[in-house]
N, C-alpha and C positions, 0 to 999 in steps of 0.2 A: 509911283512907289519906288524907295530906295532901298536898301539891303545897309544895314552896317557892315564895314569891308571886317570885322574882330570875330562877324558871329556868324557861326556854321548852324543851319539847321538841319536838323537829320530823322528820317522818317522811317520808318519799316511798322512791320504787323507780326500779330504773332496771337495762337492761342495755345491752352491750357500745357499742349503738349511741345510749345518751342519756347517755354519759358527759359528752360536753361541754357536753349542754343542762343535763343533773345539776347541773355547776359553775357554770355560769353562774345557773340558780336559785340554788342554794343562797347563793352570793358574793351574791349581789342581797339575800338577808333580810342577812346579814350585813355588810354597807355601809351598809343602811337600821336595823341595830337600834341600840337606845340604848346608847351602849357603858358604861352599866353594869352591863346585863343579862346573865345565863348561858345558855350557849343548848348544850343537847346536843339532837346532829345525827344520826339513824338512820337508815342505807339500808338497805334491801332488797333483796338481789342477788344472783344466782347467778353464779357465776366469774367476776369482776371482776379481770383480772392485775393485782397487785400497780402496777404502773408508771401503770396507772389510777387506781387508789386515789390512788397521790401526788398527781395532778393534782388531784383532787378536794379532797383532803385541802392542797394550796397554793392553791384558789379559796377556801376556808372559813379560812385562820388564822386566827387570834386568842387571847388570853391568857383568856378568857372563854367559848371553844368547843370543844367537843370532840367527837369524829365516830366512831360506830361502826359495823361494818359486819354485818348477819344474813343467814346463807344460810336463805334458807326451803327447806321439804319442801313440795314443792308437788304432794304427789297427790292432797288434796281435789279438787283445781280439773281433774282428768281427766274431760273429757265437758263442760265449760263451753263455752256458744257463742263463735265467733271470725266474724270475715269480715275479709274485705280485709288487708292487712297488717299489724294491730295484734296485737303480742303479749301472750305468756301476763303478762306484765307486770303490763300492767295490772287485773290478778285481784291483785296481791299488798296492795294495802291489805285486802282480807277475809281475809288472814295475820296481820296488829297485835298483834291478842290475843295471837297463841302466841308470839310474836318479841320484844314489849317485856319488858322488867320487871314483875312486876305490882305494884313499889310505885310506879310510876307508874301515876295515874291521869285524866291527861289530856295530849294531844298532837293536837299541828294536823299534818292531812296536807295536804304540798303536791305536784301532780302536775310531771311533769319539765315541761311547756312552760309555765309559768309564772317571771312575772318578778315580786320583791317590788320596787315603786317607793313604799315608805312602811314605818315600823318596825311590828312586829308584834306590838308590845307589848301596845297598847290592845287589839286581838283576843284577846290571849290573857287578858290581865285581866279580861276583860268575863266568861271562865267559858260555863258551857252553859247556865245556866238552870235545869239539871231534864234538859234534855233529852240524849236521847244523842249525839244530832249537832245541831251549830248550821253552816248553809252558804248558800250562796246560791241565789236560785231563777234556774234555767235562764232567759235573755233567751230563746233560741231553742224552746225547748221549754218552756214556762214551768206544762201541766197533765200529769198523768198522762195525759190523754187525749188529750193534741196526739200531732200525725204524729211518731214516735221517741220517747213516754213509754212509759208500762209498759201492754204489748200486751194482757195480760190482767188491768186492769184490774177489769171485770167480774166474772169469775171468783169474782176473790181481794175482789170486795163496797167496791173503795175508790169513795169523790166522783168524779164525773167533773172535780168544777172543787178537786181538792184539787191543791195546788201539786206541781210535782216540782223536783229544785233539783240544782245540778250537781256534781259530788263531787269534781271537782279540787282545791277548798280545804274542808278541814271542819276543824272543831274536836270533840276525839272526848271523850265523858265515856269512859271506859274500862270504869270499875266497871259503868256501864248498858248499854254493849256486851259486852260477859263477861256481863253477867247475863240481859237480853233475846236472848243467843244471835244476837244480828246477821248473823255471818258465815256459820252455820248455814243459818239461815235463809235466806239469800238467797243462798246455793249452793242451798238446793234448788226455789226458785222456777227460774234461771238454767238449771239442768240439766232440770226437769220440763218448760219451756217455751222448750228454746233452738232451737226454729226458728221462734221469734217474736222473739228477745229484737232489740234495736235497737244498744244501747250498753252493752253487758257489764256489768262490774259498777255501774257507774251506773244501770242499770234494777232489778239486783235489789234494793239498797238502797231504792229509790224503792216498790218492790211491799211491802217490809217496813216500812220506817218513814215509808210515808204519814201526814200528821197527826202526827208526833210529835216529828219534824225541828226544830228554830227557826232561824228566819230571820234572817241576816246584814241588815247594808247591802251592797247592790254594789259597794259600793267595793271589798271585801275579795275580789272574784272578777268582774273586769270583763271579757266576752271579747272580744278586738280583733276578731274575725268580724262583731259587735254593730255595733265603730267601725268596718268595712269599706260594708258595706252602709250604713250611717249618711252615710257620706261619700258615697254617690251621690244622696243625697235633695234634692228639690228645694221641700220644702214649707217648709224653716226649720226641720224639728224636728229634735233628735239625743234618742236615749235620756241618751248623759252624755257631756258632755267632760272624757277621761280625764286631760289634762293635771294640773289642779290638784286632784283629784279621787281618782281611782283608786289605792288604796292595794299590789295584788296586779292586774296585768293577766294574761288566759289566752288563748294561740294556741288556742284551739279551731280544728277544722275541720284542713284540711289545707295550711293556706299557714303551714308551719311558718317560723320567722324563720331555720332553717339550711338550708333548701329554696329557700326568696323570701326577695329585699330587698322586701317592701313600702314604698308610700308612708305608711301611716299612721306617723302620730309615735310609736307604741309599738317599730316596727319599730329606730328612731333610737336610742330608750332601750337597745332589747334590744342593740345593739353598744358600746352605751358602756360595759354590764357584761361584754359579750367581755372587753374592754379591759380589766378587773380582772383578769381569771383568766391562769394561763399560755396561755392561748388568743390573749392580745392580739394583734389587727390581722387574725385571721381572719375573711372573709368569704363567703357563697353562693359560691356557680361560676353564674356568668350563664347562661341557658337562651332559648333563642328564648321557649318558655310562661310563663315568667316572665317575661320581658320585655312579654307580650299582658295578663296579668294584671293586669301593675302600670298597664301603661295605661288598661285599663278602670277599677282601681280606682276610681279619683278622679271617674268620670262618673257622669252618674243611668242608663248601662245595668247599673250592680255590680248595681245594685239589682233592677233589672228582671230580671237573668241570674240572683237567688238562687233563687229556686225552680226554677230549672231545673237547681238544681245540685245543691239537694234530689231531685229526682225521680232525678236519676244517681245519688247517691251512694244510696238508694233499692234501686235497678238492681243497682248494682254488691252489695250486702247480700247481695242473693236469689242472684247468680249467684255468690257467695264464700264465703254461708253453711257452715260445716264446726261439730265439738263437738273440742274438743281431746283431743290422744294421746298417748300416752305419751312421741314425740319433744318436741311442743310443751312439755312437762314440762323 
């Protein structure tokens, strides 16, 4: 199987309620790509009312773009660990395999809170390597063995100082995921140990393709959480200033940009590309907690208050912990 070198394929998922983030990613690679490159666009979704679709389908035009939509069967994923409010969703990148084509055989997936601020060319040219995923190593979680890598570790015999990397942006060989059985496998890591697991399908990839993964630059997967906490420091250091830099920034964590206006400058970006979509000139609903948020941001207490935000969100895991049902489905 070959790839034409002109055409990017690009995957992510999304339901009812990340329609609008959906558009706004996707519009973002699409304003940033070179506009001589082809770019077909594949969601992932369960009942998406058509009037949706259009929305999506008017932030993505173009003469060079074309946007498909896959209902996945999603009873693999019955019995997969959840907590807190994050849905079955995000299990559907371990669908890929059954949903693409298989004369494609490579495709970047990009998670819905993500914004592309640079074209996605070079990424995708650069290819895998060899490897079946090429991504970025977690800033916050950066070994399998830190607090929220892959809990059993041990067990499963991997390095304790082997990297773990965050799955929001990957670049996927296809033919080495079909063939090393990826999705398999790390469904059954997920389900055998899901009242350990931390961060769904990001830990069971991380338990499967420890060591095998290659490594991005951060630019391709920078997470604004990274530039939050960064912004309260008072020693001079920053891990990166995203500005001139950061090619793919990612809302990790839960100060979603349609939740909070934050202060950091990524928040500023993420509305200029509202503005692209029929979404133009939508903004938050103000909230007193947003409002405390954003003021602490900018201080050296952000910083000081991350680990206590760690240990809740922690908290919140153990007492939300559930395996999904057949509603969740």
């Amino acid at each position: 199987m070959t790839r034409r070198p002109d055409s990017i394929v690009l995957v992510c998922a999304a339901d009812r309620q990340y329609i609008r983030p959906l558009g706004v990613a996707l519009g973002s690679a699409v304003a940033h790509l070179d506009p001589c490159r082809r770019l077909a666009i594949h969601v992932i979704a369960r009942s998406i009312p058509e009037e949706h679709r259009a929305l999506v389908a008017r932030s993505v035009a173009g003469d060079l773009v074309t946007l498909s939509w896959h209902e996945p069967d999603s009873s693999s994923l019955l019995g997969v660990p959840l907590w807190g409010v994050m849905p079955i969703t995000t299990y559907y990148k371990l669908l890929i395999a059954e949903l693409i084509p298989r004369d494609i055989d490579q495709v970047l997936w990009l998670d819905g809170d993500t914004l592309v601020m640079g074209d996605i060319a070079p990424l995708w040219d650069g290819g895998t390597g060899g490897h079946p995923v090429m991504a970025v190593q977690d800033a916050l979680v950066p070994l399998v063995s830190s607090r929220f890598g892959v809990a059993r570790y041990r067990e499963l015999g991997l390095r304790h100082d082997a990297k773990y990397f965050n799955a929001g942006v990957m670049l996927i060989d296809l033919h080495r995921w079909r063939r090393q059985e990826v999705a398999a496998r790390a469904l059954a890591y997920l389900k055998t140990y899901a009242r350990s697991v931390s961060f769904w399908d990001q830990e069971g990839l991380n338990a499967v393709l420890s060591d095998e993964w290659g490594e991005l630059d951060p630019v391709w997967n920078w997470s604004v959480t990274v530039g939050q906490v960064d912004m309260g420091r008072t020693d001079g250091c920053r891990s990166m200033d995203p500005a001139p830099r950061a090619k793919i920034v990612h809302f990790t964590g839960n100060l979603k940009p349609w939740r909070y206006h934050g202060r950091h400058p990524c928040y500023d970006a993420y509305y200029e590309s509202v503005d692209r979509t029929p979404w133009r000139g939508w903004r938050p609903q103000p909230h007193w907690y947003a409002d405390a948020f954003r003021r602490c941001e900018g201080a050296a207490v952000r910083r000081v208050l991350y680990p206590v935000e760690q240990l809740g969100s922690r908290l919140w895991m153990v007492l939300t912990r559930r395996c999904a049902t057949s509603e969740d489905l």
